[in-house]
C-alpha positions as CSV (number, residue, x, y, z in Angstrom):
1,X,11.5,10.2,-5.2
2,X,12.9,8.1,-7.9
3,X,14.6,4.8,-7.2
4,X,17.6,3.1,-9.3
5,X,16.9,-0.8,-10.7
6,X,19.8,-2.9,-9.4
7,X,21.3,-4.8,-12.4
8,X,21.4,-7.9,-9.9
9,X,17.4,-8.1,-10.6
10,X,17.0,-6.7,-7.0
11,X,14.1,-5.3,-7.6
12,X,14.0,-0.5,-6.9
13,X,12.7,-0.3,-3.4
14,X,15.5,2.1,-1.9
15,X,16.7,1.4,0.7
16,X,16.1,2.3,4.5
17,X,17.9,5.6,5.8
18,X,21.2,4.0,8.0
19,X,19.9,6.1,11.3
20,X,16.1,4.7,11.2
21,X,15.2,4.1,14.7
22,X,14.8,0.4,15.6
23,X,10.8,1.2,16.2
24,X,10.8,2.6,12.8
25,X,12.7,-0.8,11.0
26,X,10.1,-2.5,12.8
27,X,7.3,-0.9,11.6
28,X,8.3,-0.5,8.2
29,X,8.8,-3.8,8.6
30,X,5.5,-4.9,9.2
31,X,4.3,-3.0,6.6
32,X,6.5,-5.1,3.9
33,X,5.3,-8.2,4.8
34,X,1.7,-6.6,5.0
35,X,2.1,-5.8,1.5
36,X,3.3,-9.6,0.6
37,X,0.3,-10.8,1.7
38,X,-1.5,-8.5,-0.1
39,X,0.8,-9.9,-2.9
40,X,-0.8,-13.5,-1.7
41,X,-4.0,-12.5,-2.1
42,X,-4.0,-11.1,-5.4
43,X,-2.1,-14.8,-6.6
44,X,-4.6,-16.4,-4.7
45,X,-7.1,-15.0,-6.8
46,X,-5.5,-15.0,-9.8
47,X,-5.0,-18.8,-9.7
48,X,-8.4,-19.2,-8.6
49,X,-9.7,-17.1,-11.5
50,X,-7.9,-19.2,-14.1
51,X,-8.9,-22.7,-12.2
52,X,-12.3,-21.4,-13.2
53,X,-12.0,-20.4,-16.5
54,X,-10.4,-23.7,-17.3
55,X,-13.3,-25.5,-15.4
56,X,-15.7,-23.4,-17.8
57,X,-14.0,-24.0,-20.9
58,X,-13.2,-27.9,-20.4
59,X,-16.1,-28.7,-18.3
60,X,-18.5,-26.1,-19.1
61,X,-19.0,-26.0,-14.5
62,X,-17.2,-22.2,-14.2
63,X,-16.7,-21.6,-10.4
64,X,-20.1,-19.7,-10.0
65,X,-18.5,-17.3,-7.1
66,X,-15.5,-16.4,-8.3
67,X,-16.3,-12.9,-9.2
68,X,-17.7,-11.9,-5.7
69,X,-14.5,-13.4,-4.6
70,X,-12.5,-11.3,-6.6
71,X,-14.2,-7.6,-5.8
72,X,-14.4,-8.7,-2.2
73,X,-10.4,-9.9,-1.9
74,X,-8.5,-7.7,-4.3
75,X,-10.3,-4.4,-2.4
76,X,-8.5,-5.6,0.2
77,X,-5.1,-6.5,-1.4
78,X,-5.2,-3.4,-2.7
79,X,-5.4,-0.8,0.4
80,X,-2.9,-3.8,1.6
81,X,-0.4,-2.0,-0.8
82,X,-0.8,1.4,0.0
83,X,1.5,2.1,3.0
84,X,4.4,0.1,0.9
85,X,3.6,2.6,-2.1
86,X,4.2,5.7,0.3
87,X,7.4,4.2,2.8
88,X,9.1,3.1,-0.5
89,X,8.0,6.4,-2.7
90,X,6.6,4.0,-4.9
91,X,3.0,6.8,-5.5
92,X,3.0,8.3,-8.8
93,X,5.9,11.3,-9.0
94,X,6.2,13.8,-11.9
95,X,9.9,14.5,-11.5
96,X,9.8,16.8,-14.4
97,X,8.9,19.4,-11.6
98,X,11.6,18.1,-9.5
99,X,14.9,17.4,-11.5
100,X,16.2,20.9,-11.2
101,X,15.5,21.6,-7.5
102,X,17.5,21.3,-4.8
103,X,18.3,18.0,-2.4
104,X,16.4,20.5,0.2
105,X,13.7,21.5,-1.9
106,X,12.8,17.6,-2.9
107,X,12.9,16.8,0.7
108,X,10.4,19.6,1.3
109,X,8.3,18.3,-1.6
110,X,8.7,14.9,-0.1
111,X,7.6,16.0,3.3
112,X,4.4,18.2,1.6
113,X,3.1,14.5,0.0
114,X,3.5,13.0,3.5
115,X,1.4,15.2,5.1
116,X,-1.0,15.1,2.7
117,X,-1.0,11.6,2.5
118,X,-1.1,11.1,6.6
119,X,-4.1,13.4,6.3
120,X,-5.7,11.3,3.5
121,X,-5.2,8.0,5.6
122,X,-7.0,9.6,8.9
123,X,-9.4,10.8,6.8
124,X,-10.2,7.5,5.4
125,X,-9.4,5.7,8.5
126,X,-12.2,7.5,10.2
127,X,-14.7,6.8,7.2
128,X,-14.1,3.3,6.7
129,X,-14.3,2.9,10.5
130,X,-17.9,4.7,10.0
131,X,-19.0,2.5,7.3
132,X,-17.8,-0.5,9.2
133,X,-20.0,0.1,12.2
134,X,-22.8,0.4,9.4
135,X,-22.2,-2.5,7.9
136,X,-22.6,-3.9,11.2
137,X,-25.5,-2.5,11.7
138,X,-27.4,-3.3,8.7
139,X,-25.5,-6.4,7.1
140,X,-25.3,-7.1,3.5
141,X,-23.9,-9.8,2.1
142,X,-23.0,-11.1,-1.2
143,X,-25.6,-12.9,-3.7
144,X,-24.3,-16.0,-4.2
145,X,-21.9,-17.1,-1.4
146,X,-23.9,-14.8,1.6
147,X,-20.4,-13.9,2.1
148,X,-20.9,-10.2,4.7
149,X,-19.1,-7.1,3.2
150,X,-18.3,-6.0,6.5
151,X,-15.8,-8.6,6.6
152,X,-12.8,-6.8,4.4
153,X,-13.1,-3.7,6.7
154,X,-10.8,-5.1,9.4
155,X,-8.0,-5.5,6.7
156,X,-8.6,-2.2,5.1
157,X,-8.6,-0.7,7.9
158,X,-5.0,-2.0,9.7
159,X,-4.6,-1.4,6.3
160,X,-5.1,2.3,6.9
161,X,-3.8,2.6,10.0
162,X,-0.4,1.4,8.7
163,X,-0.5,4.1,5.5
164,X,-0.8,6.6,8.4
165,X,2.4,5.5,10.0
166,X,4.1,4.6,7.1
167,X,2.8,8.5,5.9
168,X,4.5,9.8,9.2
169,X,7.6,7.6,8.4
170,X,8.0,9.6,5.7
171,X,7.0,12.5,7.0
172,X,9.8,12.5,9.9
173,X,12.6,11.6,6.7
174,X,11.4,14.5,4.5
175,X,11.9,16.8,7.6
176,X,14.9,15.5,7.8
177,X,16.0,15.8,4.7
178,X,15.4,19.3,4.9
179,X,17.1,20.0,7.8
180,X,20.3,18.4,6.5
181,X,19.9,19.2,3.0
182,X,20.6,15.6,1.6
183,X,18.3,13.3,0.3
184,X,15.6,11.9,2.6
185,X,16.0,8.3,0.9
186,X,19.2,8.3,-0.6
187,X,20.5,5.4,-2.9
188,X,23.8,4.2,-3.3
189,X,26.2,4.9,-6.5
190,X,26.4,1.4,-8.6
């Protein structure tokens, strides 16, 4: 699915299908702001990474930590942005294989992804919740601030659980896309 850039700097999220059920705005909702404070996060540690280079360099005291910080937090932010990637069509496309076809056959292609996405986030879902329970099980914990790894699995996984319904969002608009034959997403003429 491609998306146009508005010239008013508004950014190339499309935008929501007119008839999405109020449940639906909700939850895609949710997901938004889940991915801002993935966004949060990932300036959070940014700042905190520079603060520490700039400690290092003028006062030769880097924050000693900062790297766990940093794989511990933007693992999270990251699976924070995946169900924003697949409600907005934001994955990676190859629309070479798609100029030429039909409003129909893009909706079906649409539809395929979002199965196979939905079935990739229960599949994870299901793992991570395995590995959770491990980690509970046998805790680890990080070297220099004890922090436990078991504690970005929550996040990861309502992460997960929100690519799965933002995966059968997209789902339910690709199959109706193809039922109607126009564009599951479309964007408005500038």
């Amino acid at each position: 699915m491609s998306a146009t850039v508005h010239p008013a700097g508004g950014g190339n999220e499309p935008p929501p299908p007119a008839d999405r059920a109020p449940w639906i705005a909700l939850l895609a909702a949710t997901i938004r702001i889940w991915a801002l404070l993935g966004g949060v996060i990932t300036l959070a540690l940014s700042v905190m990474t520079a603060l520490s280079a700039l400690s290092n360099i003028f006062f030769a005291r880097p924050f000693s930590p900062d790297h766990e910080l940093v794989k511990h937090f933007i693992a999270i932010a990251i699976f924070m942005f995946l169900p924003y990637c697949q409600l907005t069509g934001s994955n990676v496309t190859v629309d070479i294989f798609t100029e030429g076809m039909s409003e129909r056959g893009k909706s079906a292609m649409a539809a395929f992804s979002s199965l196979f996405a939905l079935a990739f986030s229960l599949l994870m879902l299901r793992q991570m919740y395995l590995g959770f329970f491990s980690y509970l099980r046998f805790p680890e914990v990080t070297p220099v601030l004890k922090l436990p790894l078991w504690t970005a699995f929550p996040p990861i996984l309502v992460s997960l659980a929100l690519l799965a319904a933002a995966a059968l969002i997209t789902l339910l608009e690709g199959w109706r896309g193809i039922r109607s034959g126009r564009p599951s997403n479309p964007v408005p003429n500038e």
